[in-house]
MDAnalysis code that builds the backbone (N, CA, C; Angstrom):
import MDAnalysis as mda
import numpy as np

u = mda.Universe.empty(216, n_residues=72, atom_resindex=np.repeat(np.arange(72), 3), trajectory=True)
u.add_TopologyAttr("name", ["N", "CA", "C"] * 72)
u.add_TopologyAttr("resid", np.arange(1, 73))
u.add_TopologyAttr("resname", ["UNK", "UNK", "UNK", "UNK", "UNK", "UNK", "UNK", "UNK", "UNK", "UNK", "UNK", "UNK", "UNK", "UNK", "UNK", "UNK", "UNK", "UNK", "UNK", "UNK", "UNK", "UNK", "UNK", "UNK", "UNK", "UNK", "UNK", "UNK", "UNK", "UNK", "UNK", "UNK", "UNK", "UNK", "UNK", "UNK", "UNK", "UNK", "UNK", "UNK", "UNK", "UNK", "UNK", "UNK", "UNK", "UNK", "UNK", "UNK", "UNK", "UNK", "UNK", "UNK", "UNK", "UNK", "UNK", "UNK", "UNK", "UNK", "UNK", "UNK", "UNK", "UNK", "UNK", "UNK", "UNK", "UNK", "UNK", "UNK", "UNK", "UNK", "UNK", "UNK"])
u.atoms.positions = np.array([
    [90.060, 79.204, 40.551],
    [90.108, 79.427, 41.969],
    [90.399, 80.903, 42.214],
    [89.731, 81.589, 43.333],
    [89.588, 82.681, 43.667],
    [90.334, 82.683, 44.870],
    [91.438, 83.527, 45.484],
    [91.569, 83.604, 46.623],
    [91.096, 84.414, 47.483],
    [90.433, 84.220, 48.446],
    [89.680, 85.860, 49.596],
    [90.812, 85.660, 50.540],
    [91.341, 84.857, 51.218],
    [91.628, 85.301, 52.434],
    [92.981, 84.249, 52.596],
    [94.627, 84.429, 53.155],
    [95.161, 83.604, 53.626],
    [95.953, 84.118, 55.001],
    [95.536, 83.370, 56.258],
    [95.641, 83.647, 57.482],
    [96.950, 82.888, 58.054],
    [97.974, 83.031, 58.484],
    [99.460, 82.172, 58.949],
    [99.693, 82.572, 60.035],
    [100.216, 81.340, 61.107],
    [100.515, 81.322, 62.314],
    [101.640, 80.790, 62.441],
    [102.394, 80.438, 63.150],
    [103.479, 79.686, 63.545],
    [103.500, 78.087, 63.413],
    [102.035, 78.215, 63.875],
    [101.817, 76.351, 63.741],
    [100.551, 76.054, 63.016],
    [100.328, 77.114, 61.648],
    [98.739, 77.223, 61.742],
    [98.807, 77.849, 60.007],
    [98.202, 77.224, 59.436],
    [97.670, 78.483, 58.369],
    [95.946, 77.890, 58.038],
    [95.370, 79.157, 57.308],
    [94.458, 79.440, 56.498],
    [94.171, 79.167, 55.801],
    [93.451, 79.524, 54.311],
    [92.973, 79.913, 53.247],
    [91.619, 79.943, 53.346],
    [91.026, 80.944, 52.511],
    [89.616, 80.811, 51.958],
    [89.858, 81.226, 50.889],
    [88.612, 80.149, 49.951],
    [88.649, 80.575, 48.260],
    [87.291, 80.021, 48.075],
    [87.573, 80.589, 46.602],
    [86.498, 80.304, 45.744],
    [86.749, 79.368, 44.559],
    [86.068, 78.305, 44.114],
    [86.210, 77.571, 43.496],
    [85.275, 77.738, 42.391],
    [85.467, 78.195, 40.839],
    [84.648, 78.239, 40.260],
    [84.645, 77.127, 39.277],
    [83.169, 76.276, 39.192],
    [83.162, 75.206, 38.218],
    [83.254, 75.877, 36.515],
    [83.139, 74.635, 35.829],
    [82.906, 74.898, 34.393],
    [81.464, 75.850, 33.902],
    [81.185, 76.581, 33.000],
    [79.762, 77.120, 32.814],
    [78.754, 76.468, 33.086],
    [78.924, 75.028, 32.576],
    [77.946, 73.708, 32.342],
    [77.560, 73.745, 34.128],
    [77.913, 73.684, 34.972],
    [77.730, 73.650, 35.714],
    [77.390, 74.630, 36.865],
    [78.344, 75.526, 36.190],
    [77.934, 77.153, 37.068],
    [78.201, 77.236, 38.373],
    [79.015, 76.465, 39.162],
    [78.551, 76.121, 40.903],
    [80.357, 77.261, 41.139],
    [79.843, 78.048, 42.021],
    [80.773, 78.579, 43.037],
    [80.920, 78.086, 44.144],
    [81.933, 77.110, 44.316],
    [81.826, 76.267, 45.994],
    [82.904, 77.702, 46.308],
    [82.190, 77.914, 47.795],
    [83.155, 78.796, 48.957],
    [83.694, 77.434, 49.505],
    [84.786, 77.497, 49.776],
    [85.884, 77.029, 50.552],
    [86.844, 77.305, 51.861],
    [86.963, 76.419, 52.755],
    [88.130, 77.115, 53.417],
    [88.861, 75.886, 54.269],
    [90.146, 75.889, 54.044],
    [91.373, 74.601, 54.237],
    [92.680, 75.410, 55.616],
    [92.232, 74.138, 56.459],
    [92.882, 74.866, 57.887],
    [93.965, 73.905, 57.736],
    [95.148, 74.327, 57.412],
    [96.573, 73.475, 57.808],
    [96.962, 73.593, 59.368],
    [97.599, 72.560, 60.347],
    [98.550, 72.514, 60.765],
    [99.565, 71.700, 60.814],
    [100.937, 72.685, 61.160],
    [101.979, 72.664, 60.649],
    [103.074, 72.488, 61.800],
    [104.092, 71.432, 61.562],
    [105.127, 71.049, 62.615],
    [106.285, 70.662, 61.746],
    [107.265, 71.287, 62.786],
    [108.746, 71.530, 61.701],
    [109.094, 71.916, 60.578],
    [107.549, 73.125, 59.510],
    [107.566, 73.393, 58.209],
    [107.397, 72.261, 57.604],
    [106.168, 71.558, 58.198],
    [105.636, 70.593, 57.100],
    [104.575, 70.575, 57.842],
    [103.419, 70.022, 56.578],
    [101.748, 70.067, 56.939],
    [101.870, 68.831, 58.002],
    [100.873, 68.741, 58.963],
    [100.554, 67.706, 59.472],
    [98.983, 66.935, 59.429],
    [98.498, 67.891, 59.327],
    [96.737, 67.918, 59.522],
    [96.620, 68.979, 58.106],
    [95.545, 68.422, 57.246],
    [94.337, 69.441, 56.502],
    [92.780, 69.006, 56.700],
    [92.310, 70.150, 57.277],
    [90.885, 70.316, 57.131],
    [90.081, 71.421, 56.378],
    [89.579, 70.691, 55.189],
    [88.980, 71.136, 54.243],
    [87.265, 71.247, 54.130],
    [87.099, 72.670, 54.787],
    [85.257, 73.030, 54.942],
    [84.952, 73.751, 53.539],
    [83.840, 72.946, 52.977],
    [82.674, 73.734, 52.381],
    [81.219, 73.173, 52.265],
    [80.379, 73.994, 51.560],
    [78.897, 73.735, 52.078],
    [78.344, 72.703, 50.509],
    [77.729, 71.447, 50.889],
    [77.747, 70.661, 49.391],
    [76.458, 70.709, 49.145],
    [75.746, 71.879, 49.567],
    [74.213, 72.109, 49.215],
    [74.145, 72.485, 47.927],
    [74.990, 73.102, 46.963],
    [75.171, 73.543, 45.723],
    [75.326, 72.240, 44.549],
    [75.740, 71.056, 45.502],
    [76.286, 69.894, 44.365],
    [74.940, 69.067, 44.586],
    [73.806, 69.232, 45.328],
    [73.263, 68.144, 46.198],
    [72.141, 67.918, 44.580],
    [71.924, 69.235, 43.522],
    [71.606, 68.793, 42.521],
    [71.847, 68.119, 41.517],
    [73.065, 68.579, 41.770],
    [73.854, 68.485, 40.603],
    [74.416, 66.503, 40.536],
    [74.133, 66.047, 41.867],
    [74.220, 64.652, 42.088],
    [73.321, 64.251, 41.865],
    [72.118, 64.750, 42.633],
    [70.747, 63.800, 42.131],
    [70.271, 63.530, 40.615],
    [70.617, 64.284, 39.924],
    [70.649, 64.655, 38.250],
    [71.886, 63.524, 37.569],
    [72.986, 63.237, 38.502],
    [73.773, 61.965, 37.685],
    [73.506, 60.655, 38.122],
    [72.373, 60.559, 39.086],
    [71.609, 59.262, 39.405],
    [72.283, 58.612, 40.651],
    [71.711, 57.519, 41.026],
    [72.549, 56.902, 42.077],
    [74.089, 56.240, 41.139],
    [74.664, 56.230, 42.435],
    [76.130, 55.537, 42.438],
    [76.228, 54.017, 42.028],
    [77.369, 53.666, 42.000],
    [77.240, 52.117, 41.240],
    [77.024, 51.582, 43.215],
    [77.333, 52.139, 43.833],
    [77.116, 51.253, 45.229],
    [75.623, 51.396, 46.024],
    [75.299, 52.364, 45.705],
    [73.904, 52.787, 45.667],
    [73.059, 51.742, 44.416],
    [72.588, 51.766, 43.877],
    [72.450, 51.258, 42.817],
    [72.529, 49.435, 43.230],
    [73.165, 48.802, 43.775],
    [74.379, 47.879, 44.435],
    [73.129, 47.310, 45.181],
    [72.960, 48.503, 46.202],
    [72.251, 47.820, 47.404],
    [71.104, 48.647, 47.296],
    [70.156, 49.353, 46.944],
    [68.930, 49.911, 46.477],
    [68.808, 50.550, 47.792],
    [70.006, 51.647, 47.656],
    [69.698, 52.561, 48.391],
    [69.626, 54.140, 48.004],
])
């Protein structure tokens, strides 16, 4: 994990990173995780990134056992 950026508010924090996979895989997911925060404790995480990078890397391990399930 790479860190670019961590942003803090009063009721609020940041991060953006970088997530680097294994070689085998090679995938740099960008990341970024919005906490908010009441009484110095998390309340809410929202965790954005873009899964266009994995969308191969899934189709290549086949369908799911629930996929698979219902022939979808």
């Amino acid at each position: 994990m790479e860190l670019i950026s961590e942003l803090y508010g009063e009721t609020e924090a940041t991060l953006v990173y970088d997530v680097h996979t294994a070689p085998a895989v090679g995938i740099t997911q960008h990341t970024a995780e919005h906490f908010r925060l009441r009484d110095g404790r998390i309340t809410s995480i929202t965790l954005v990134f873009d899964s266009a990078p994995w969308q191969a890397v899934m189709a290549a391990a086949g369908p799911t056992r629930d996929e698979a399930a219902t022939g979808a």
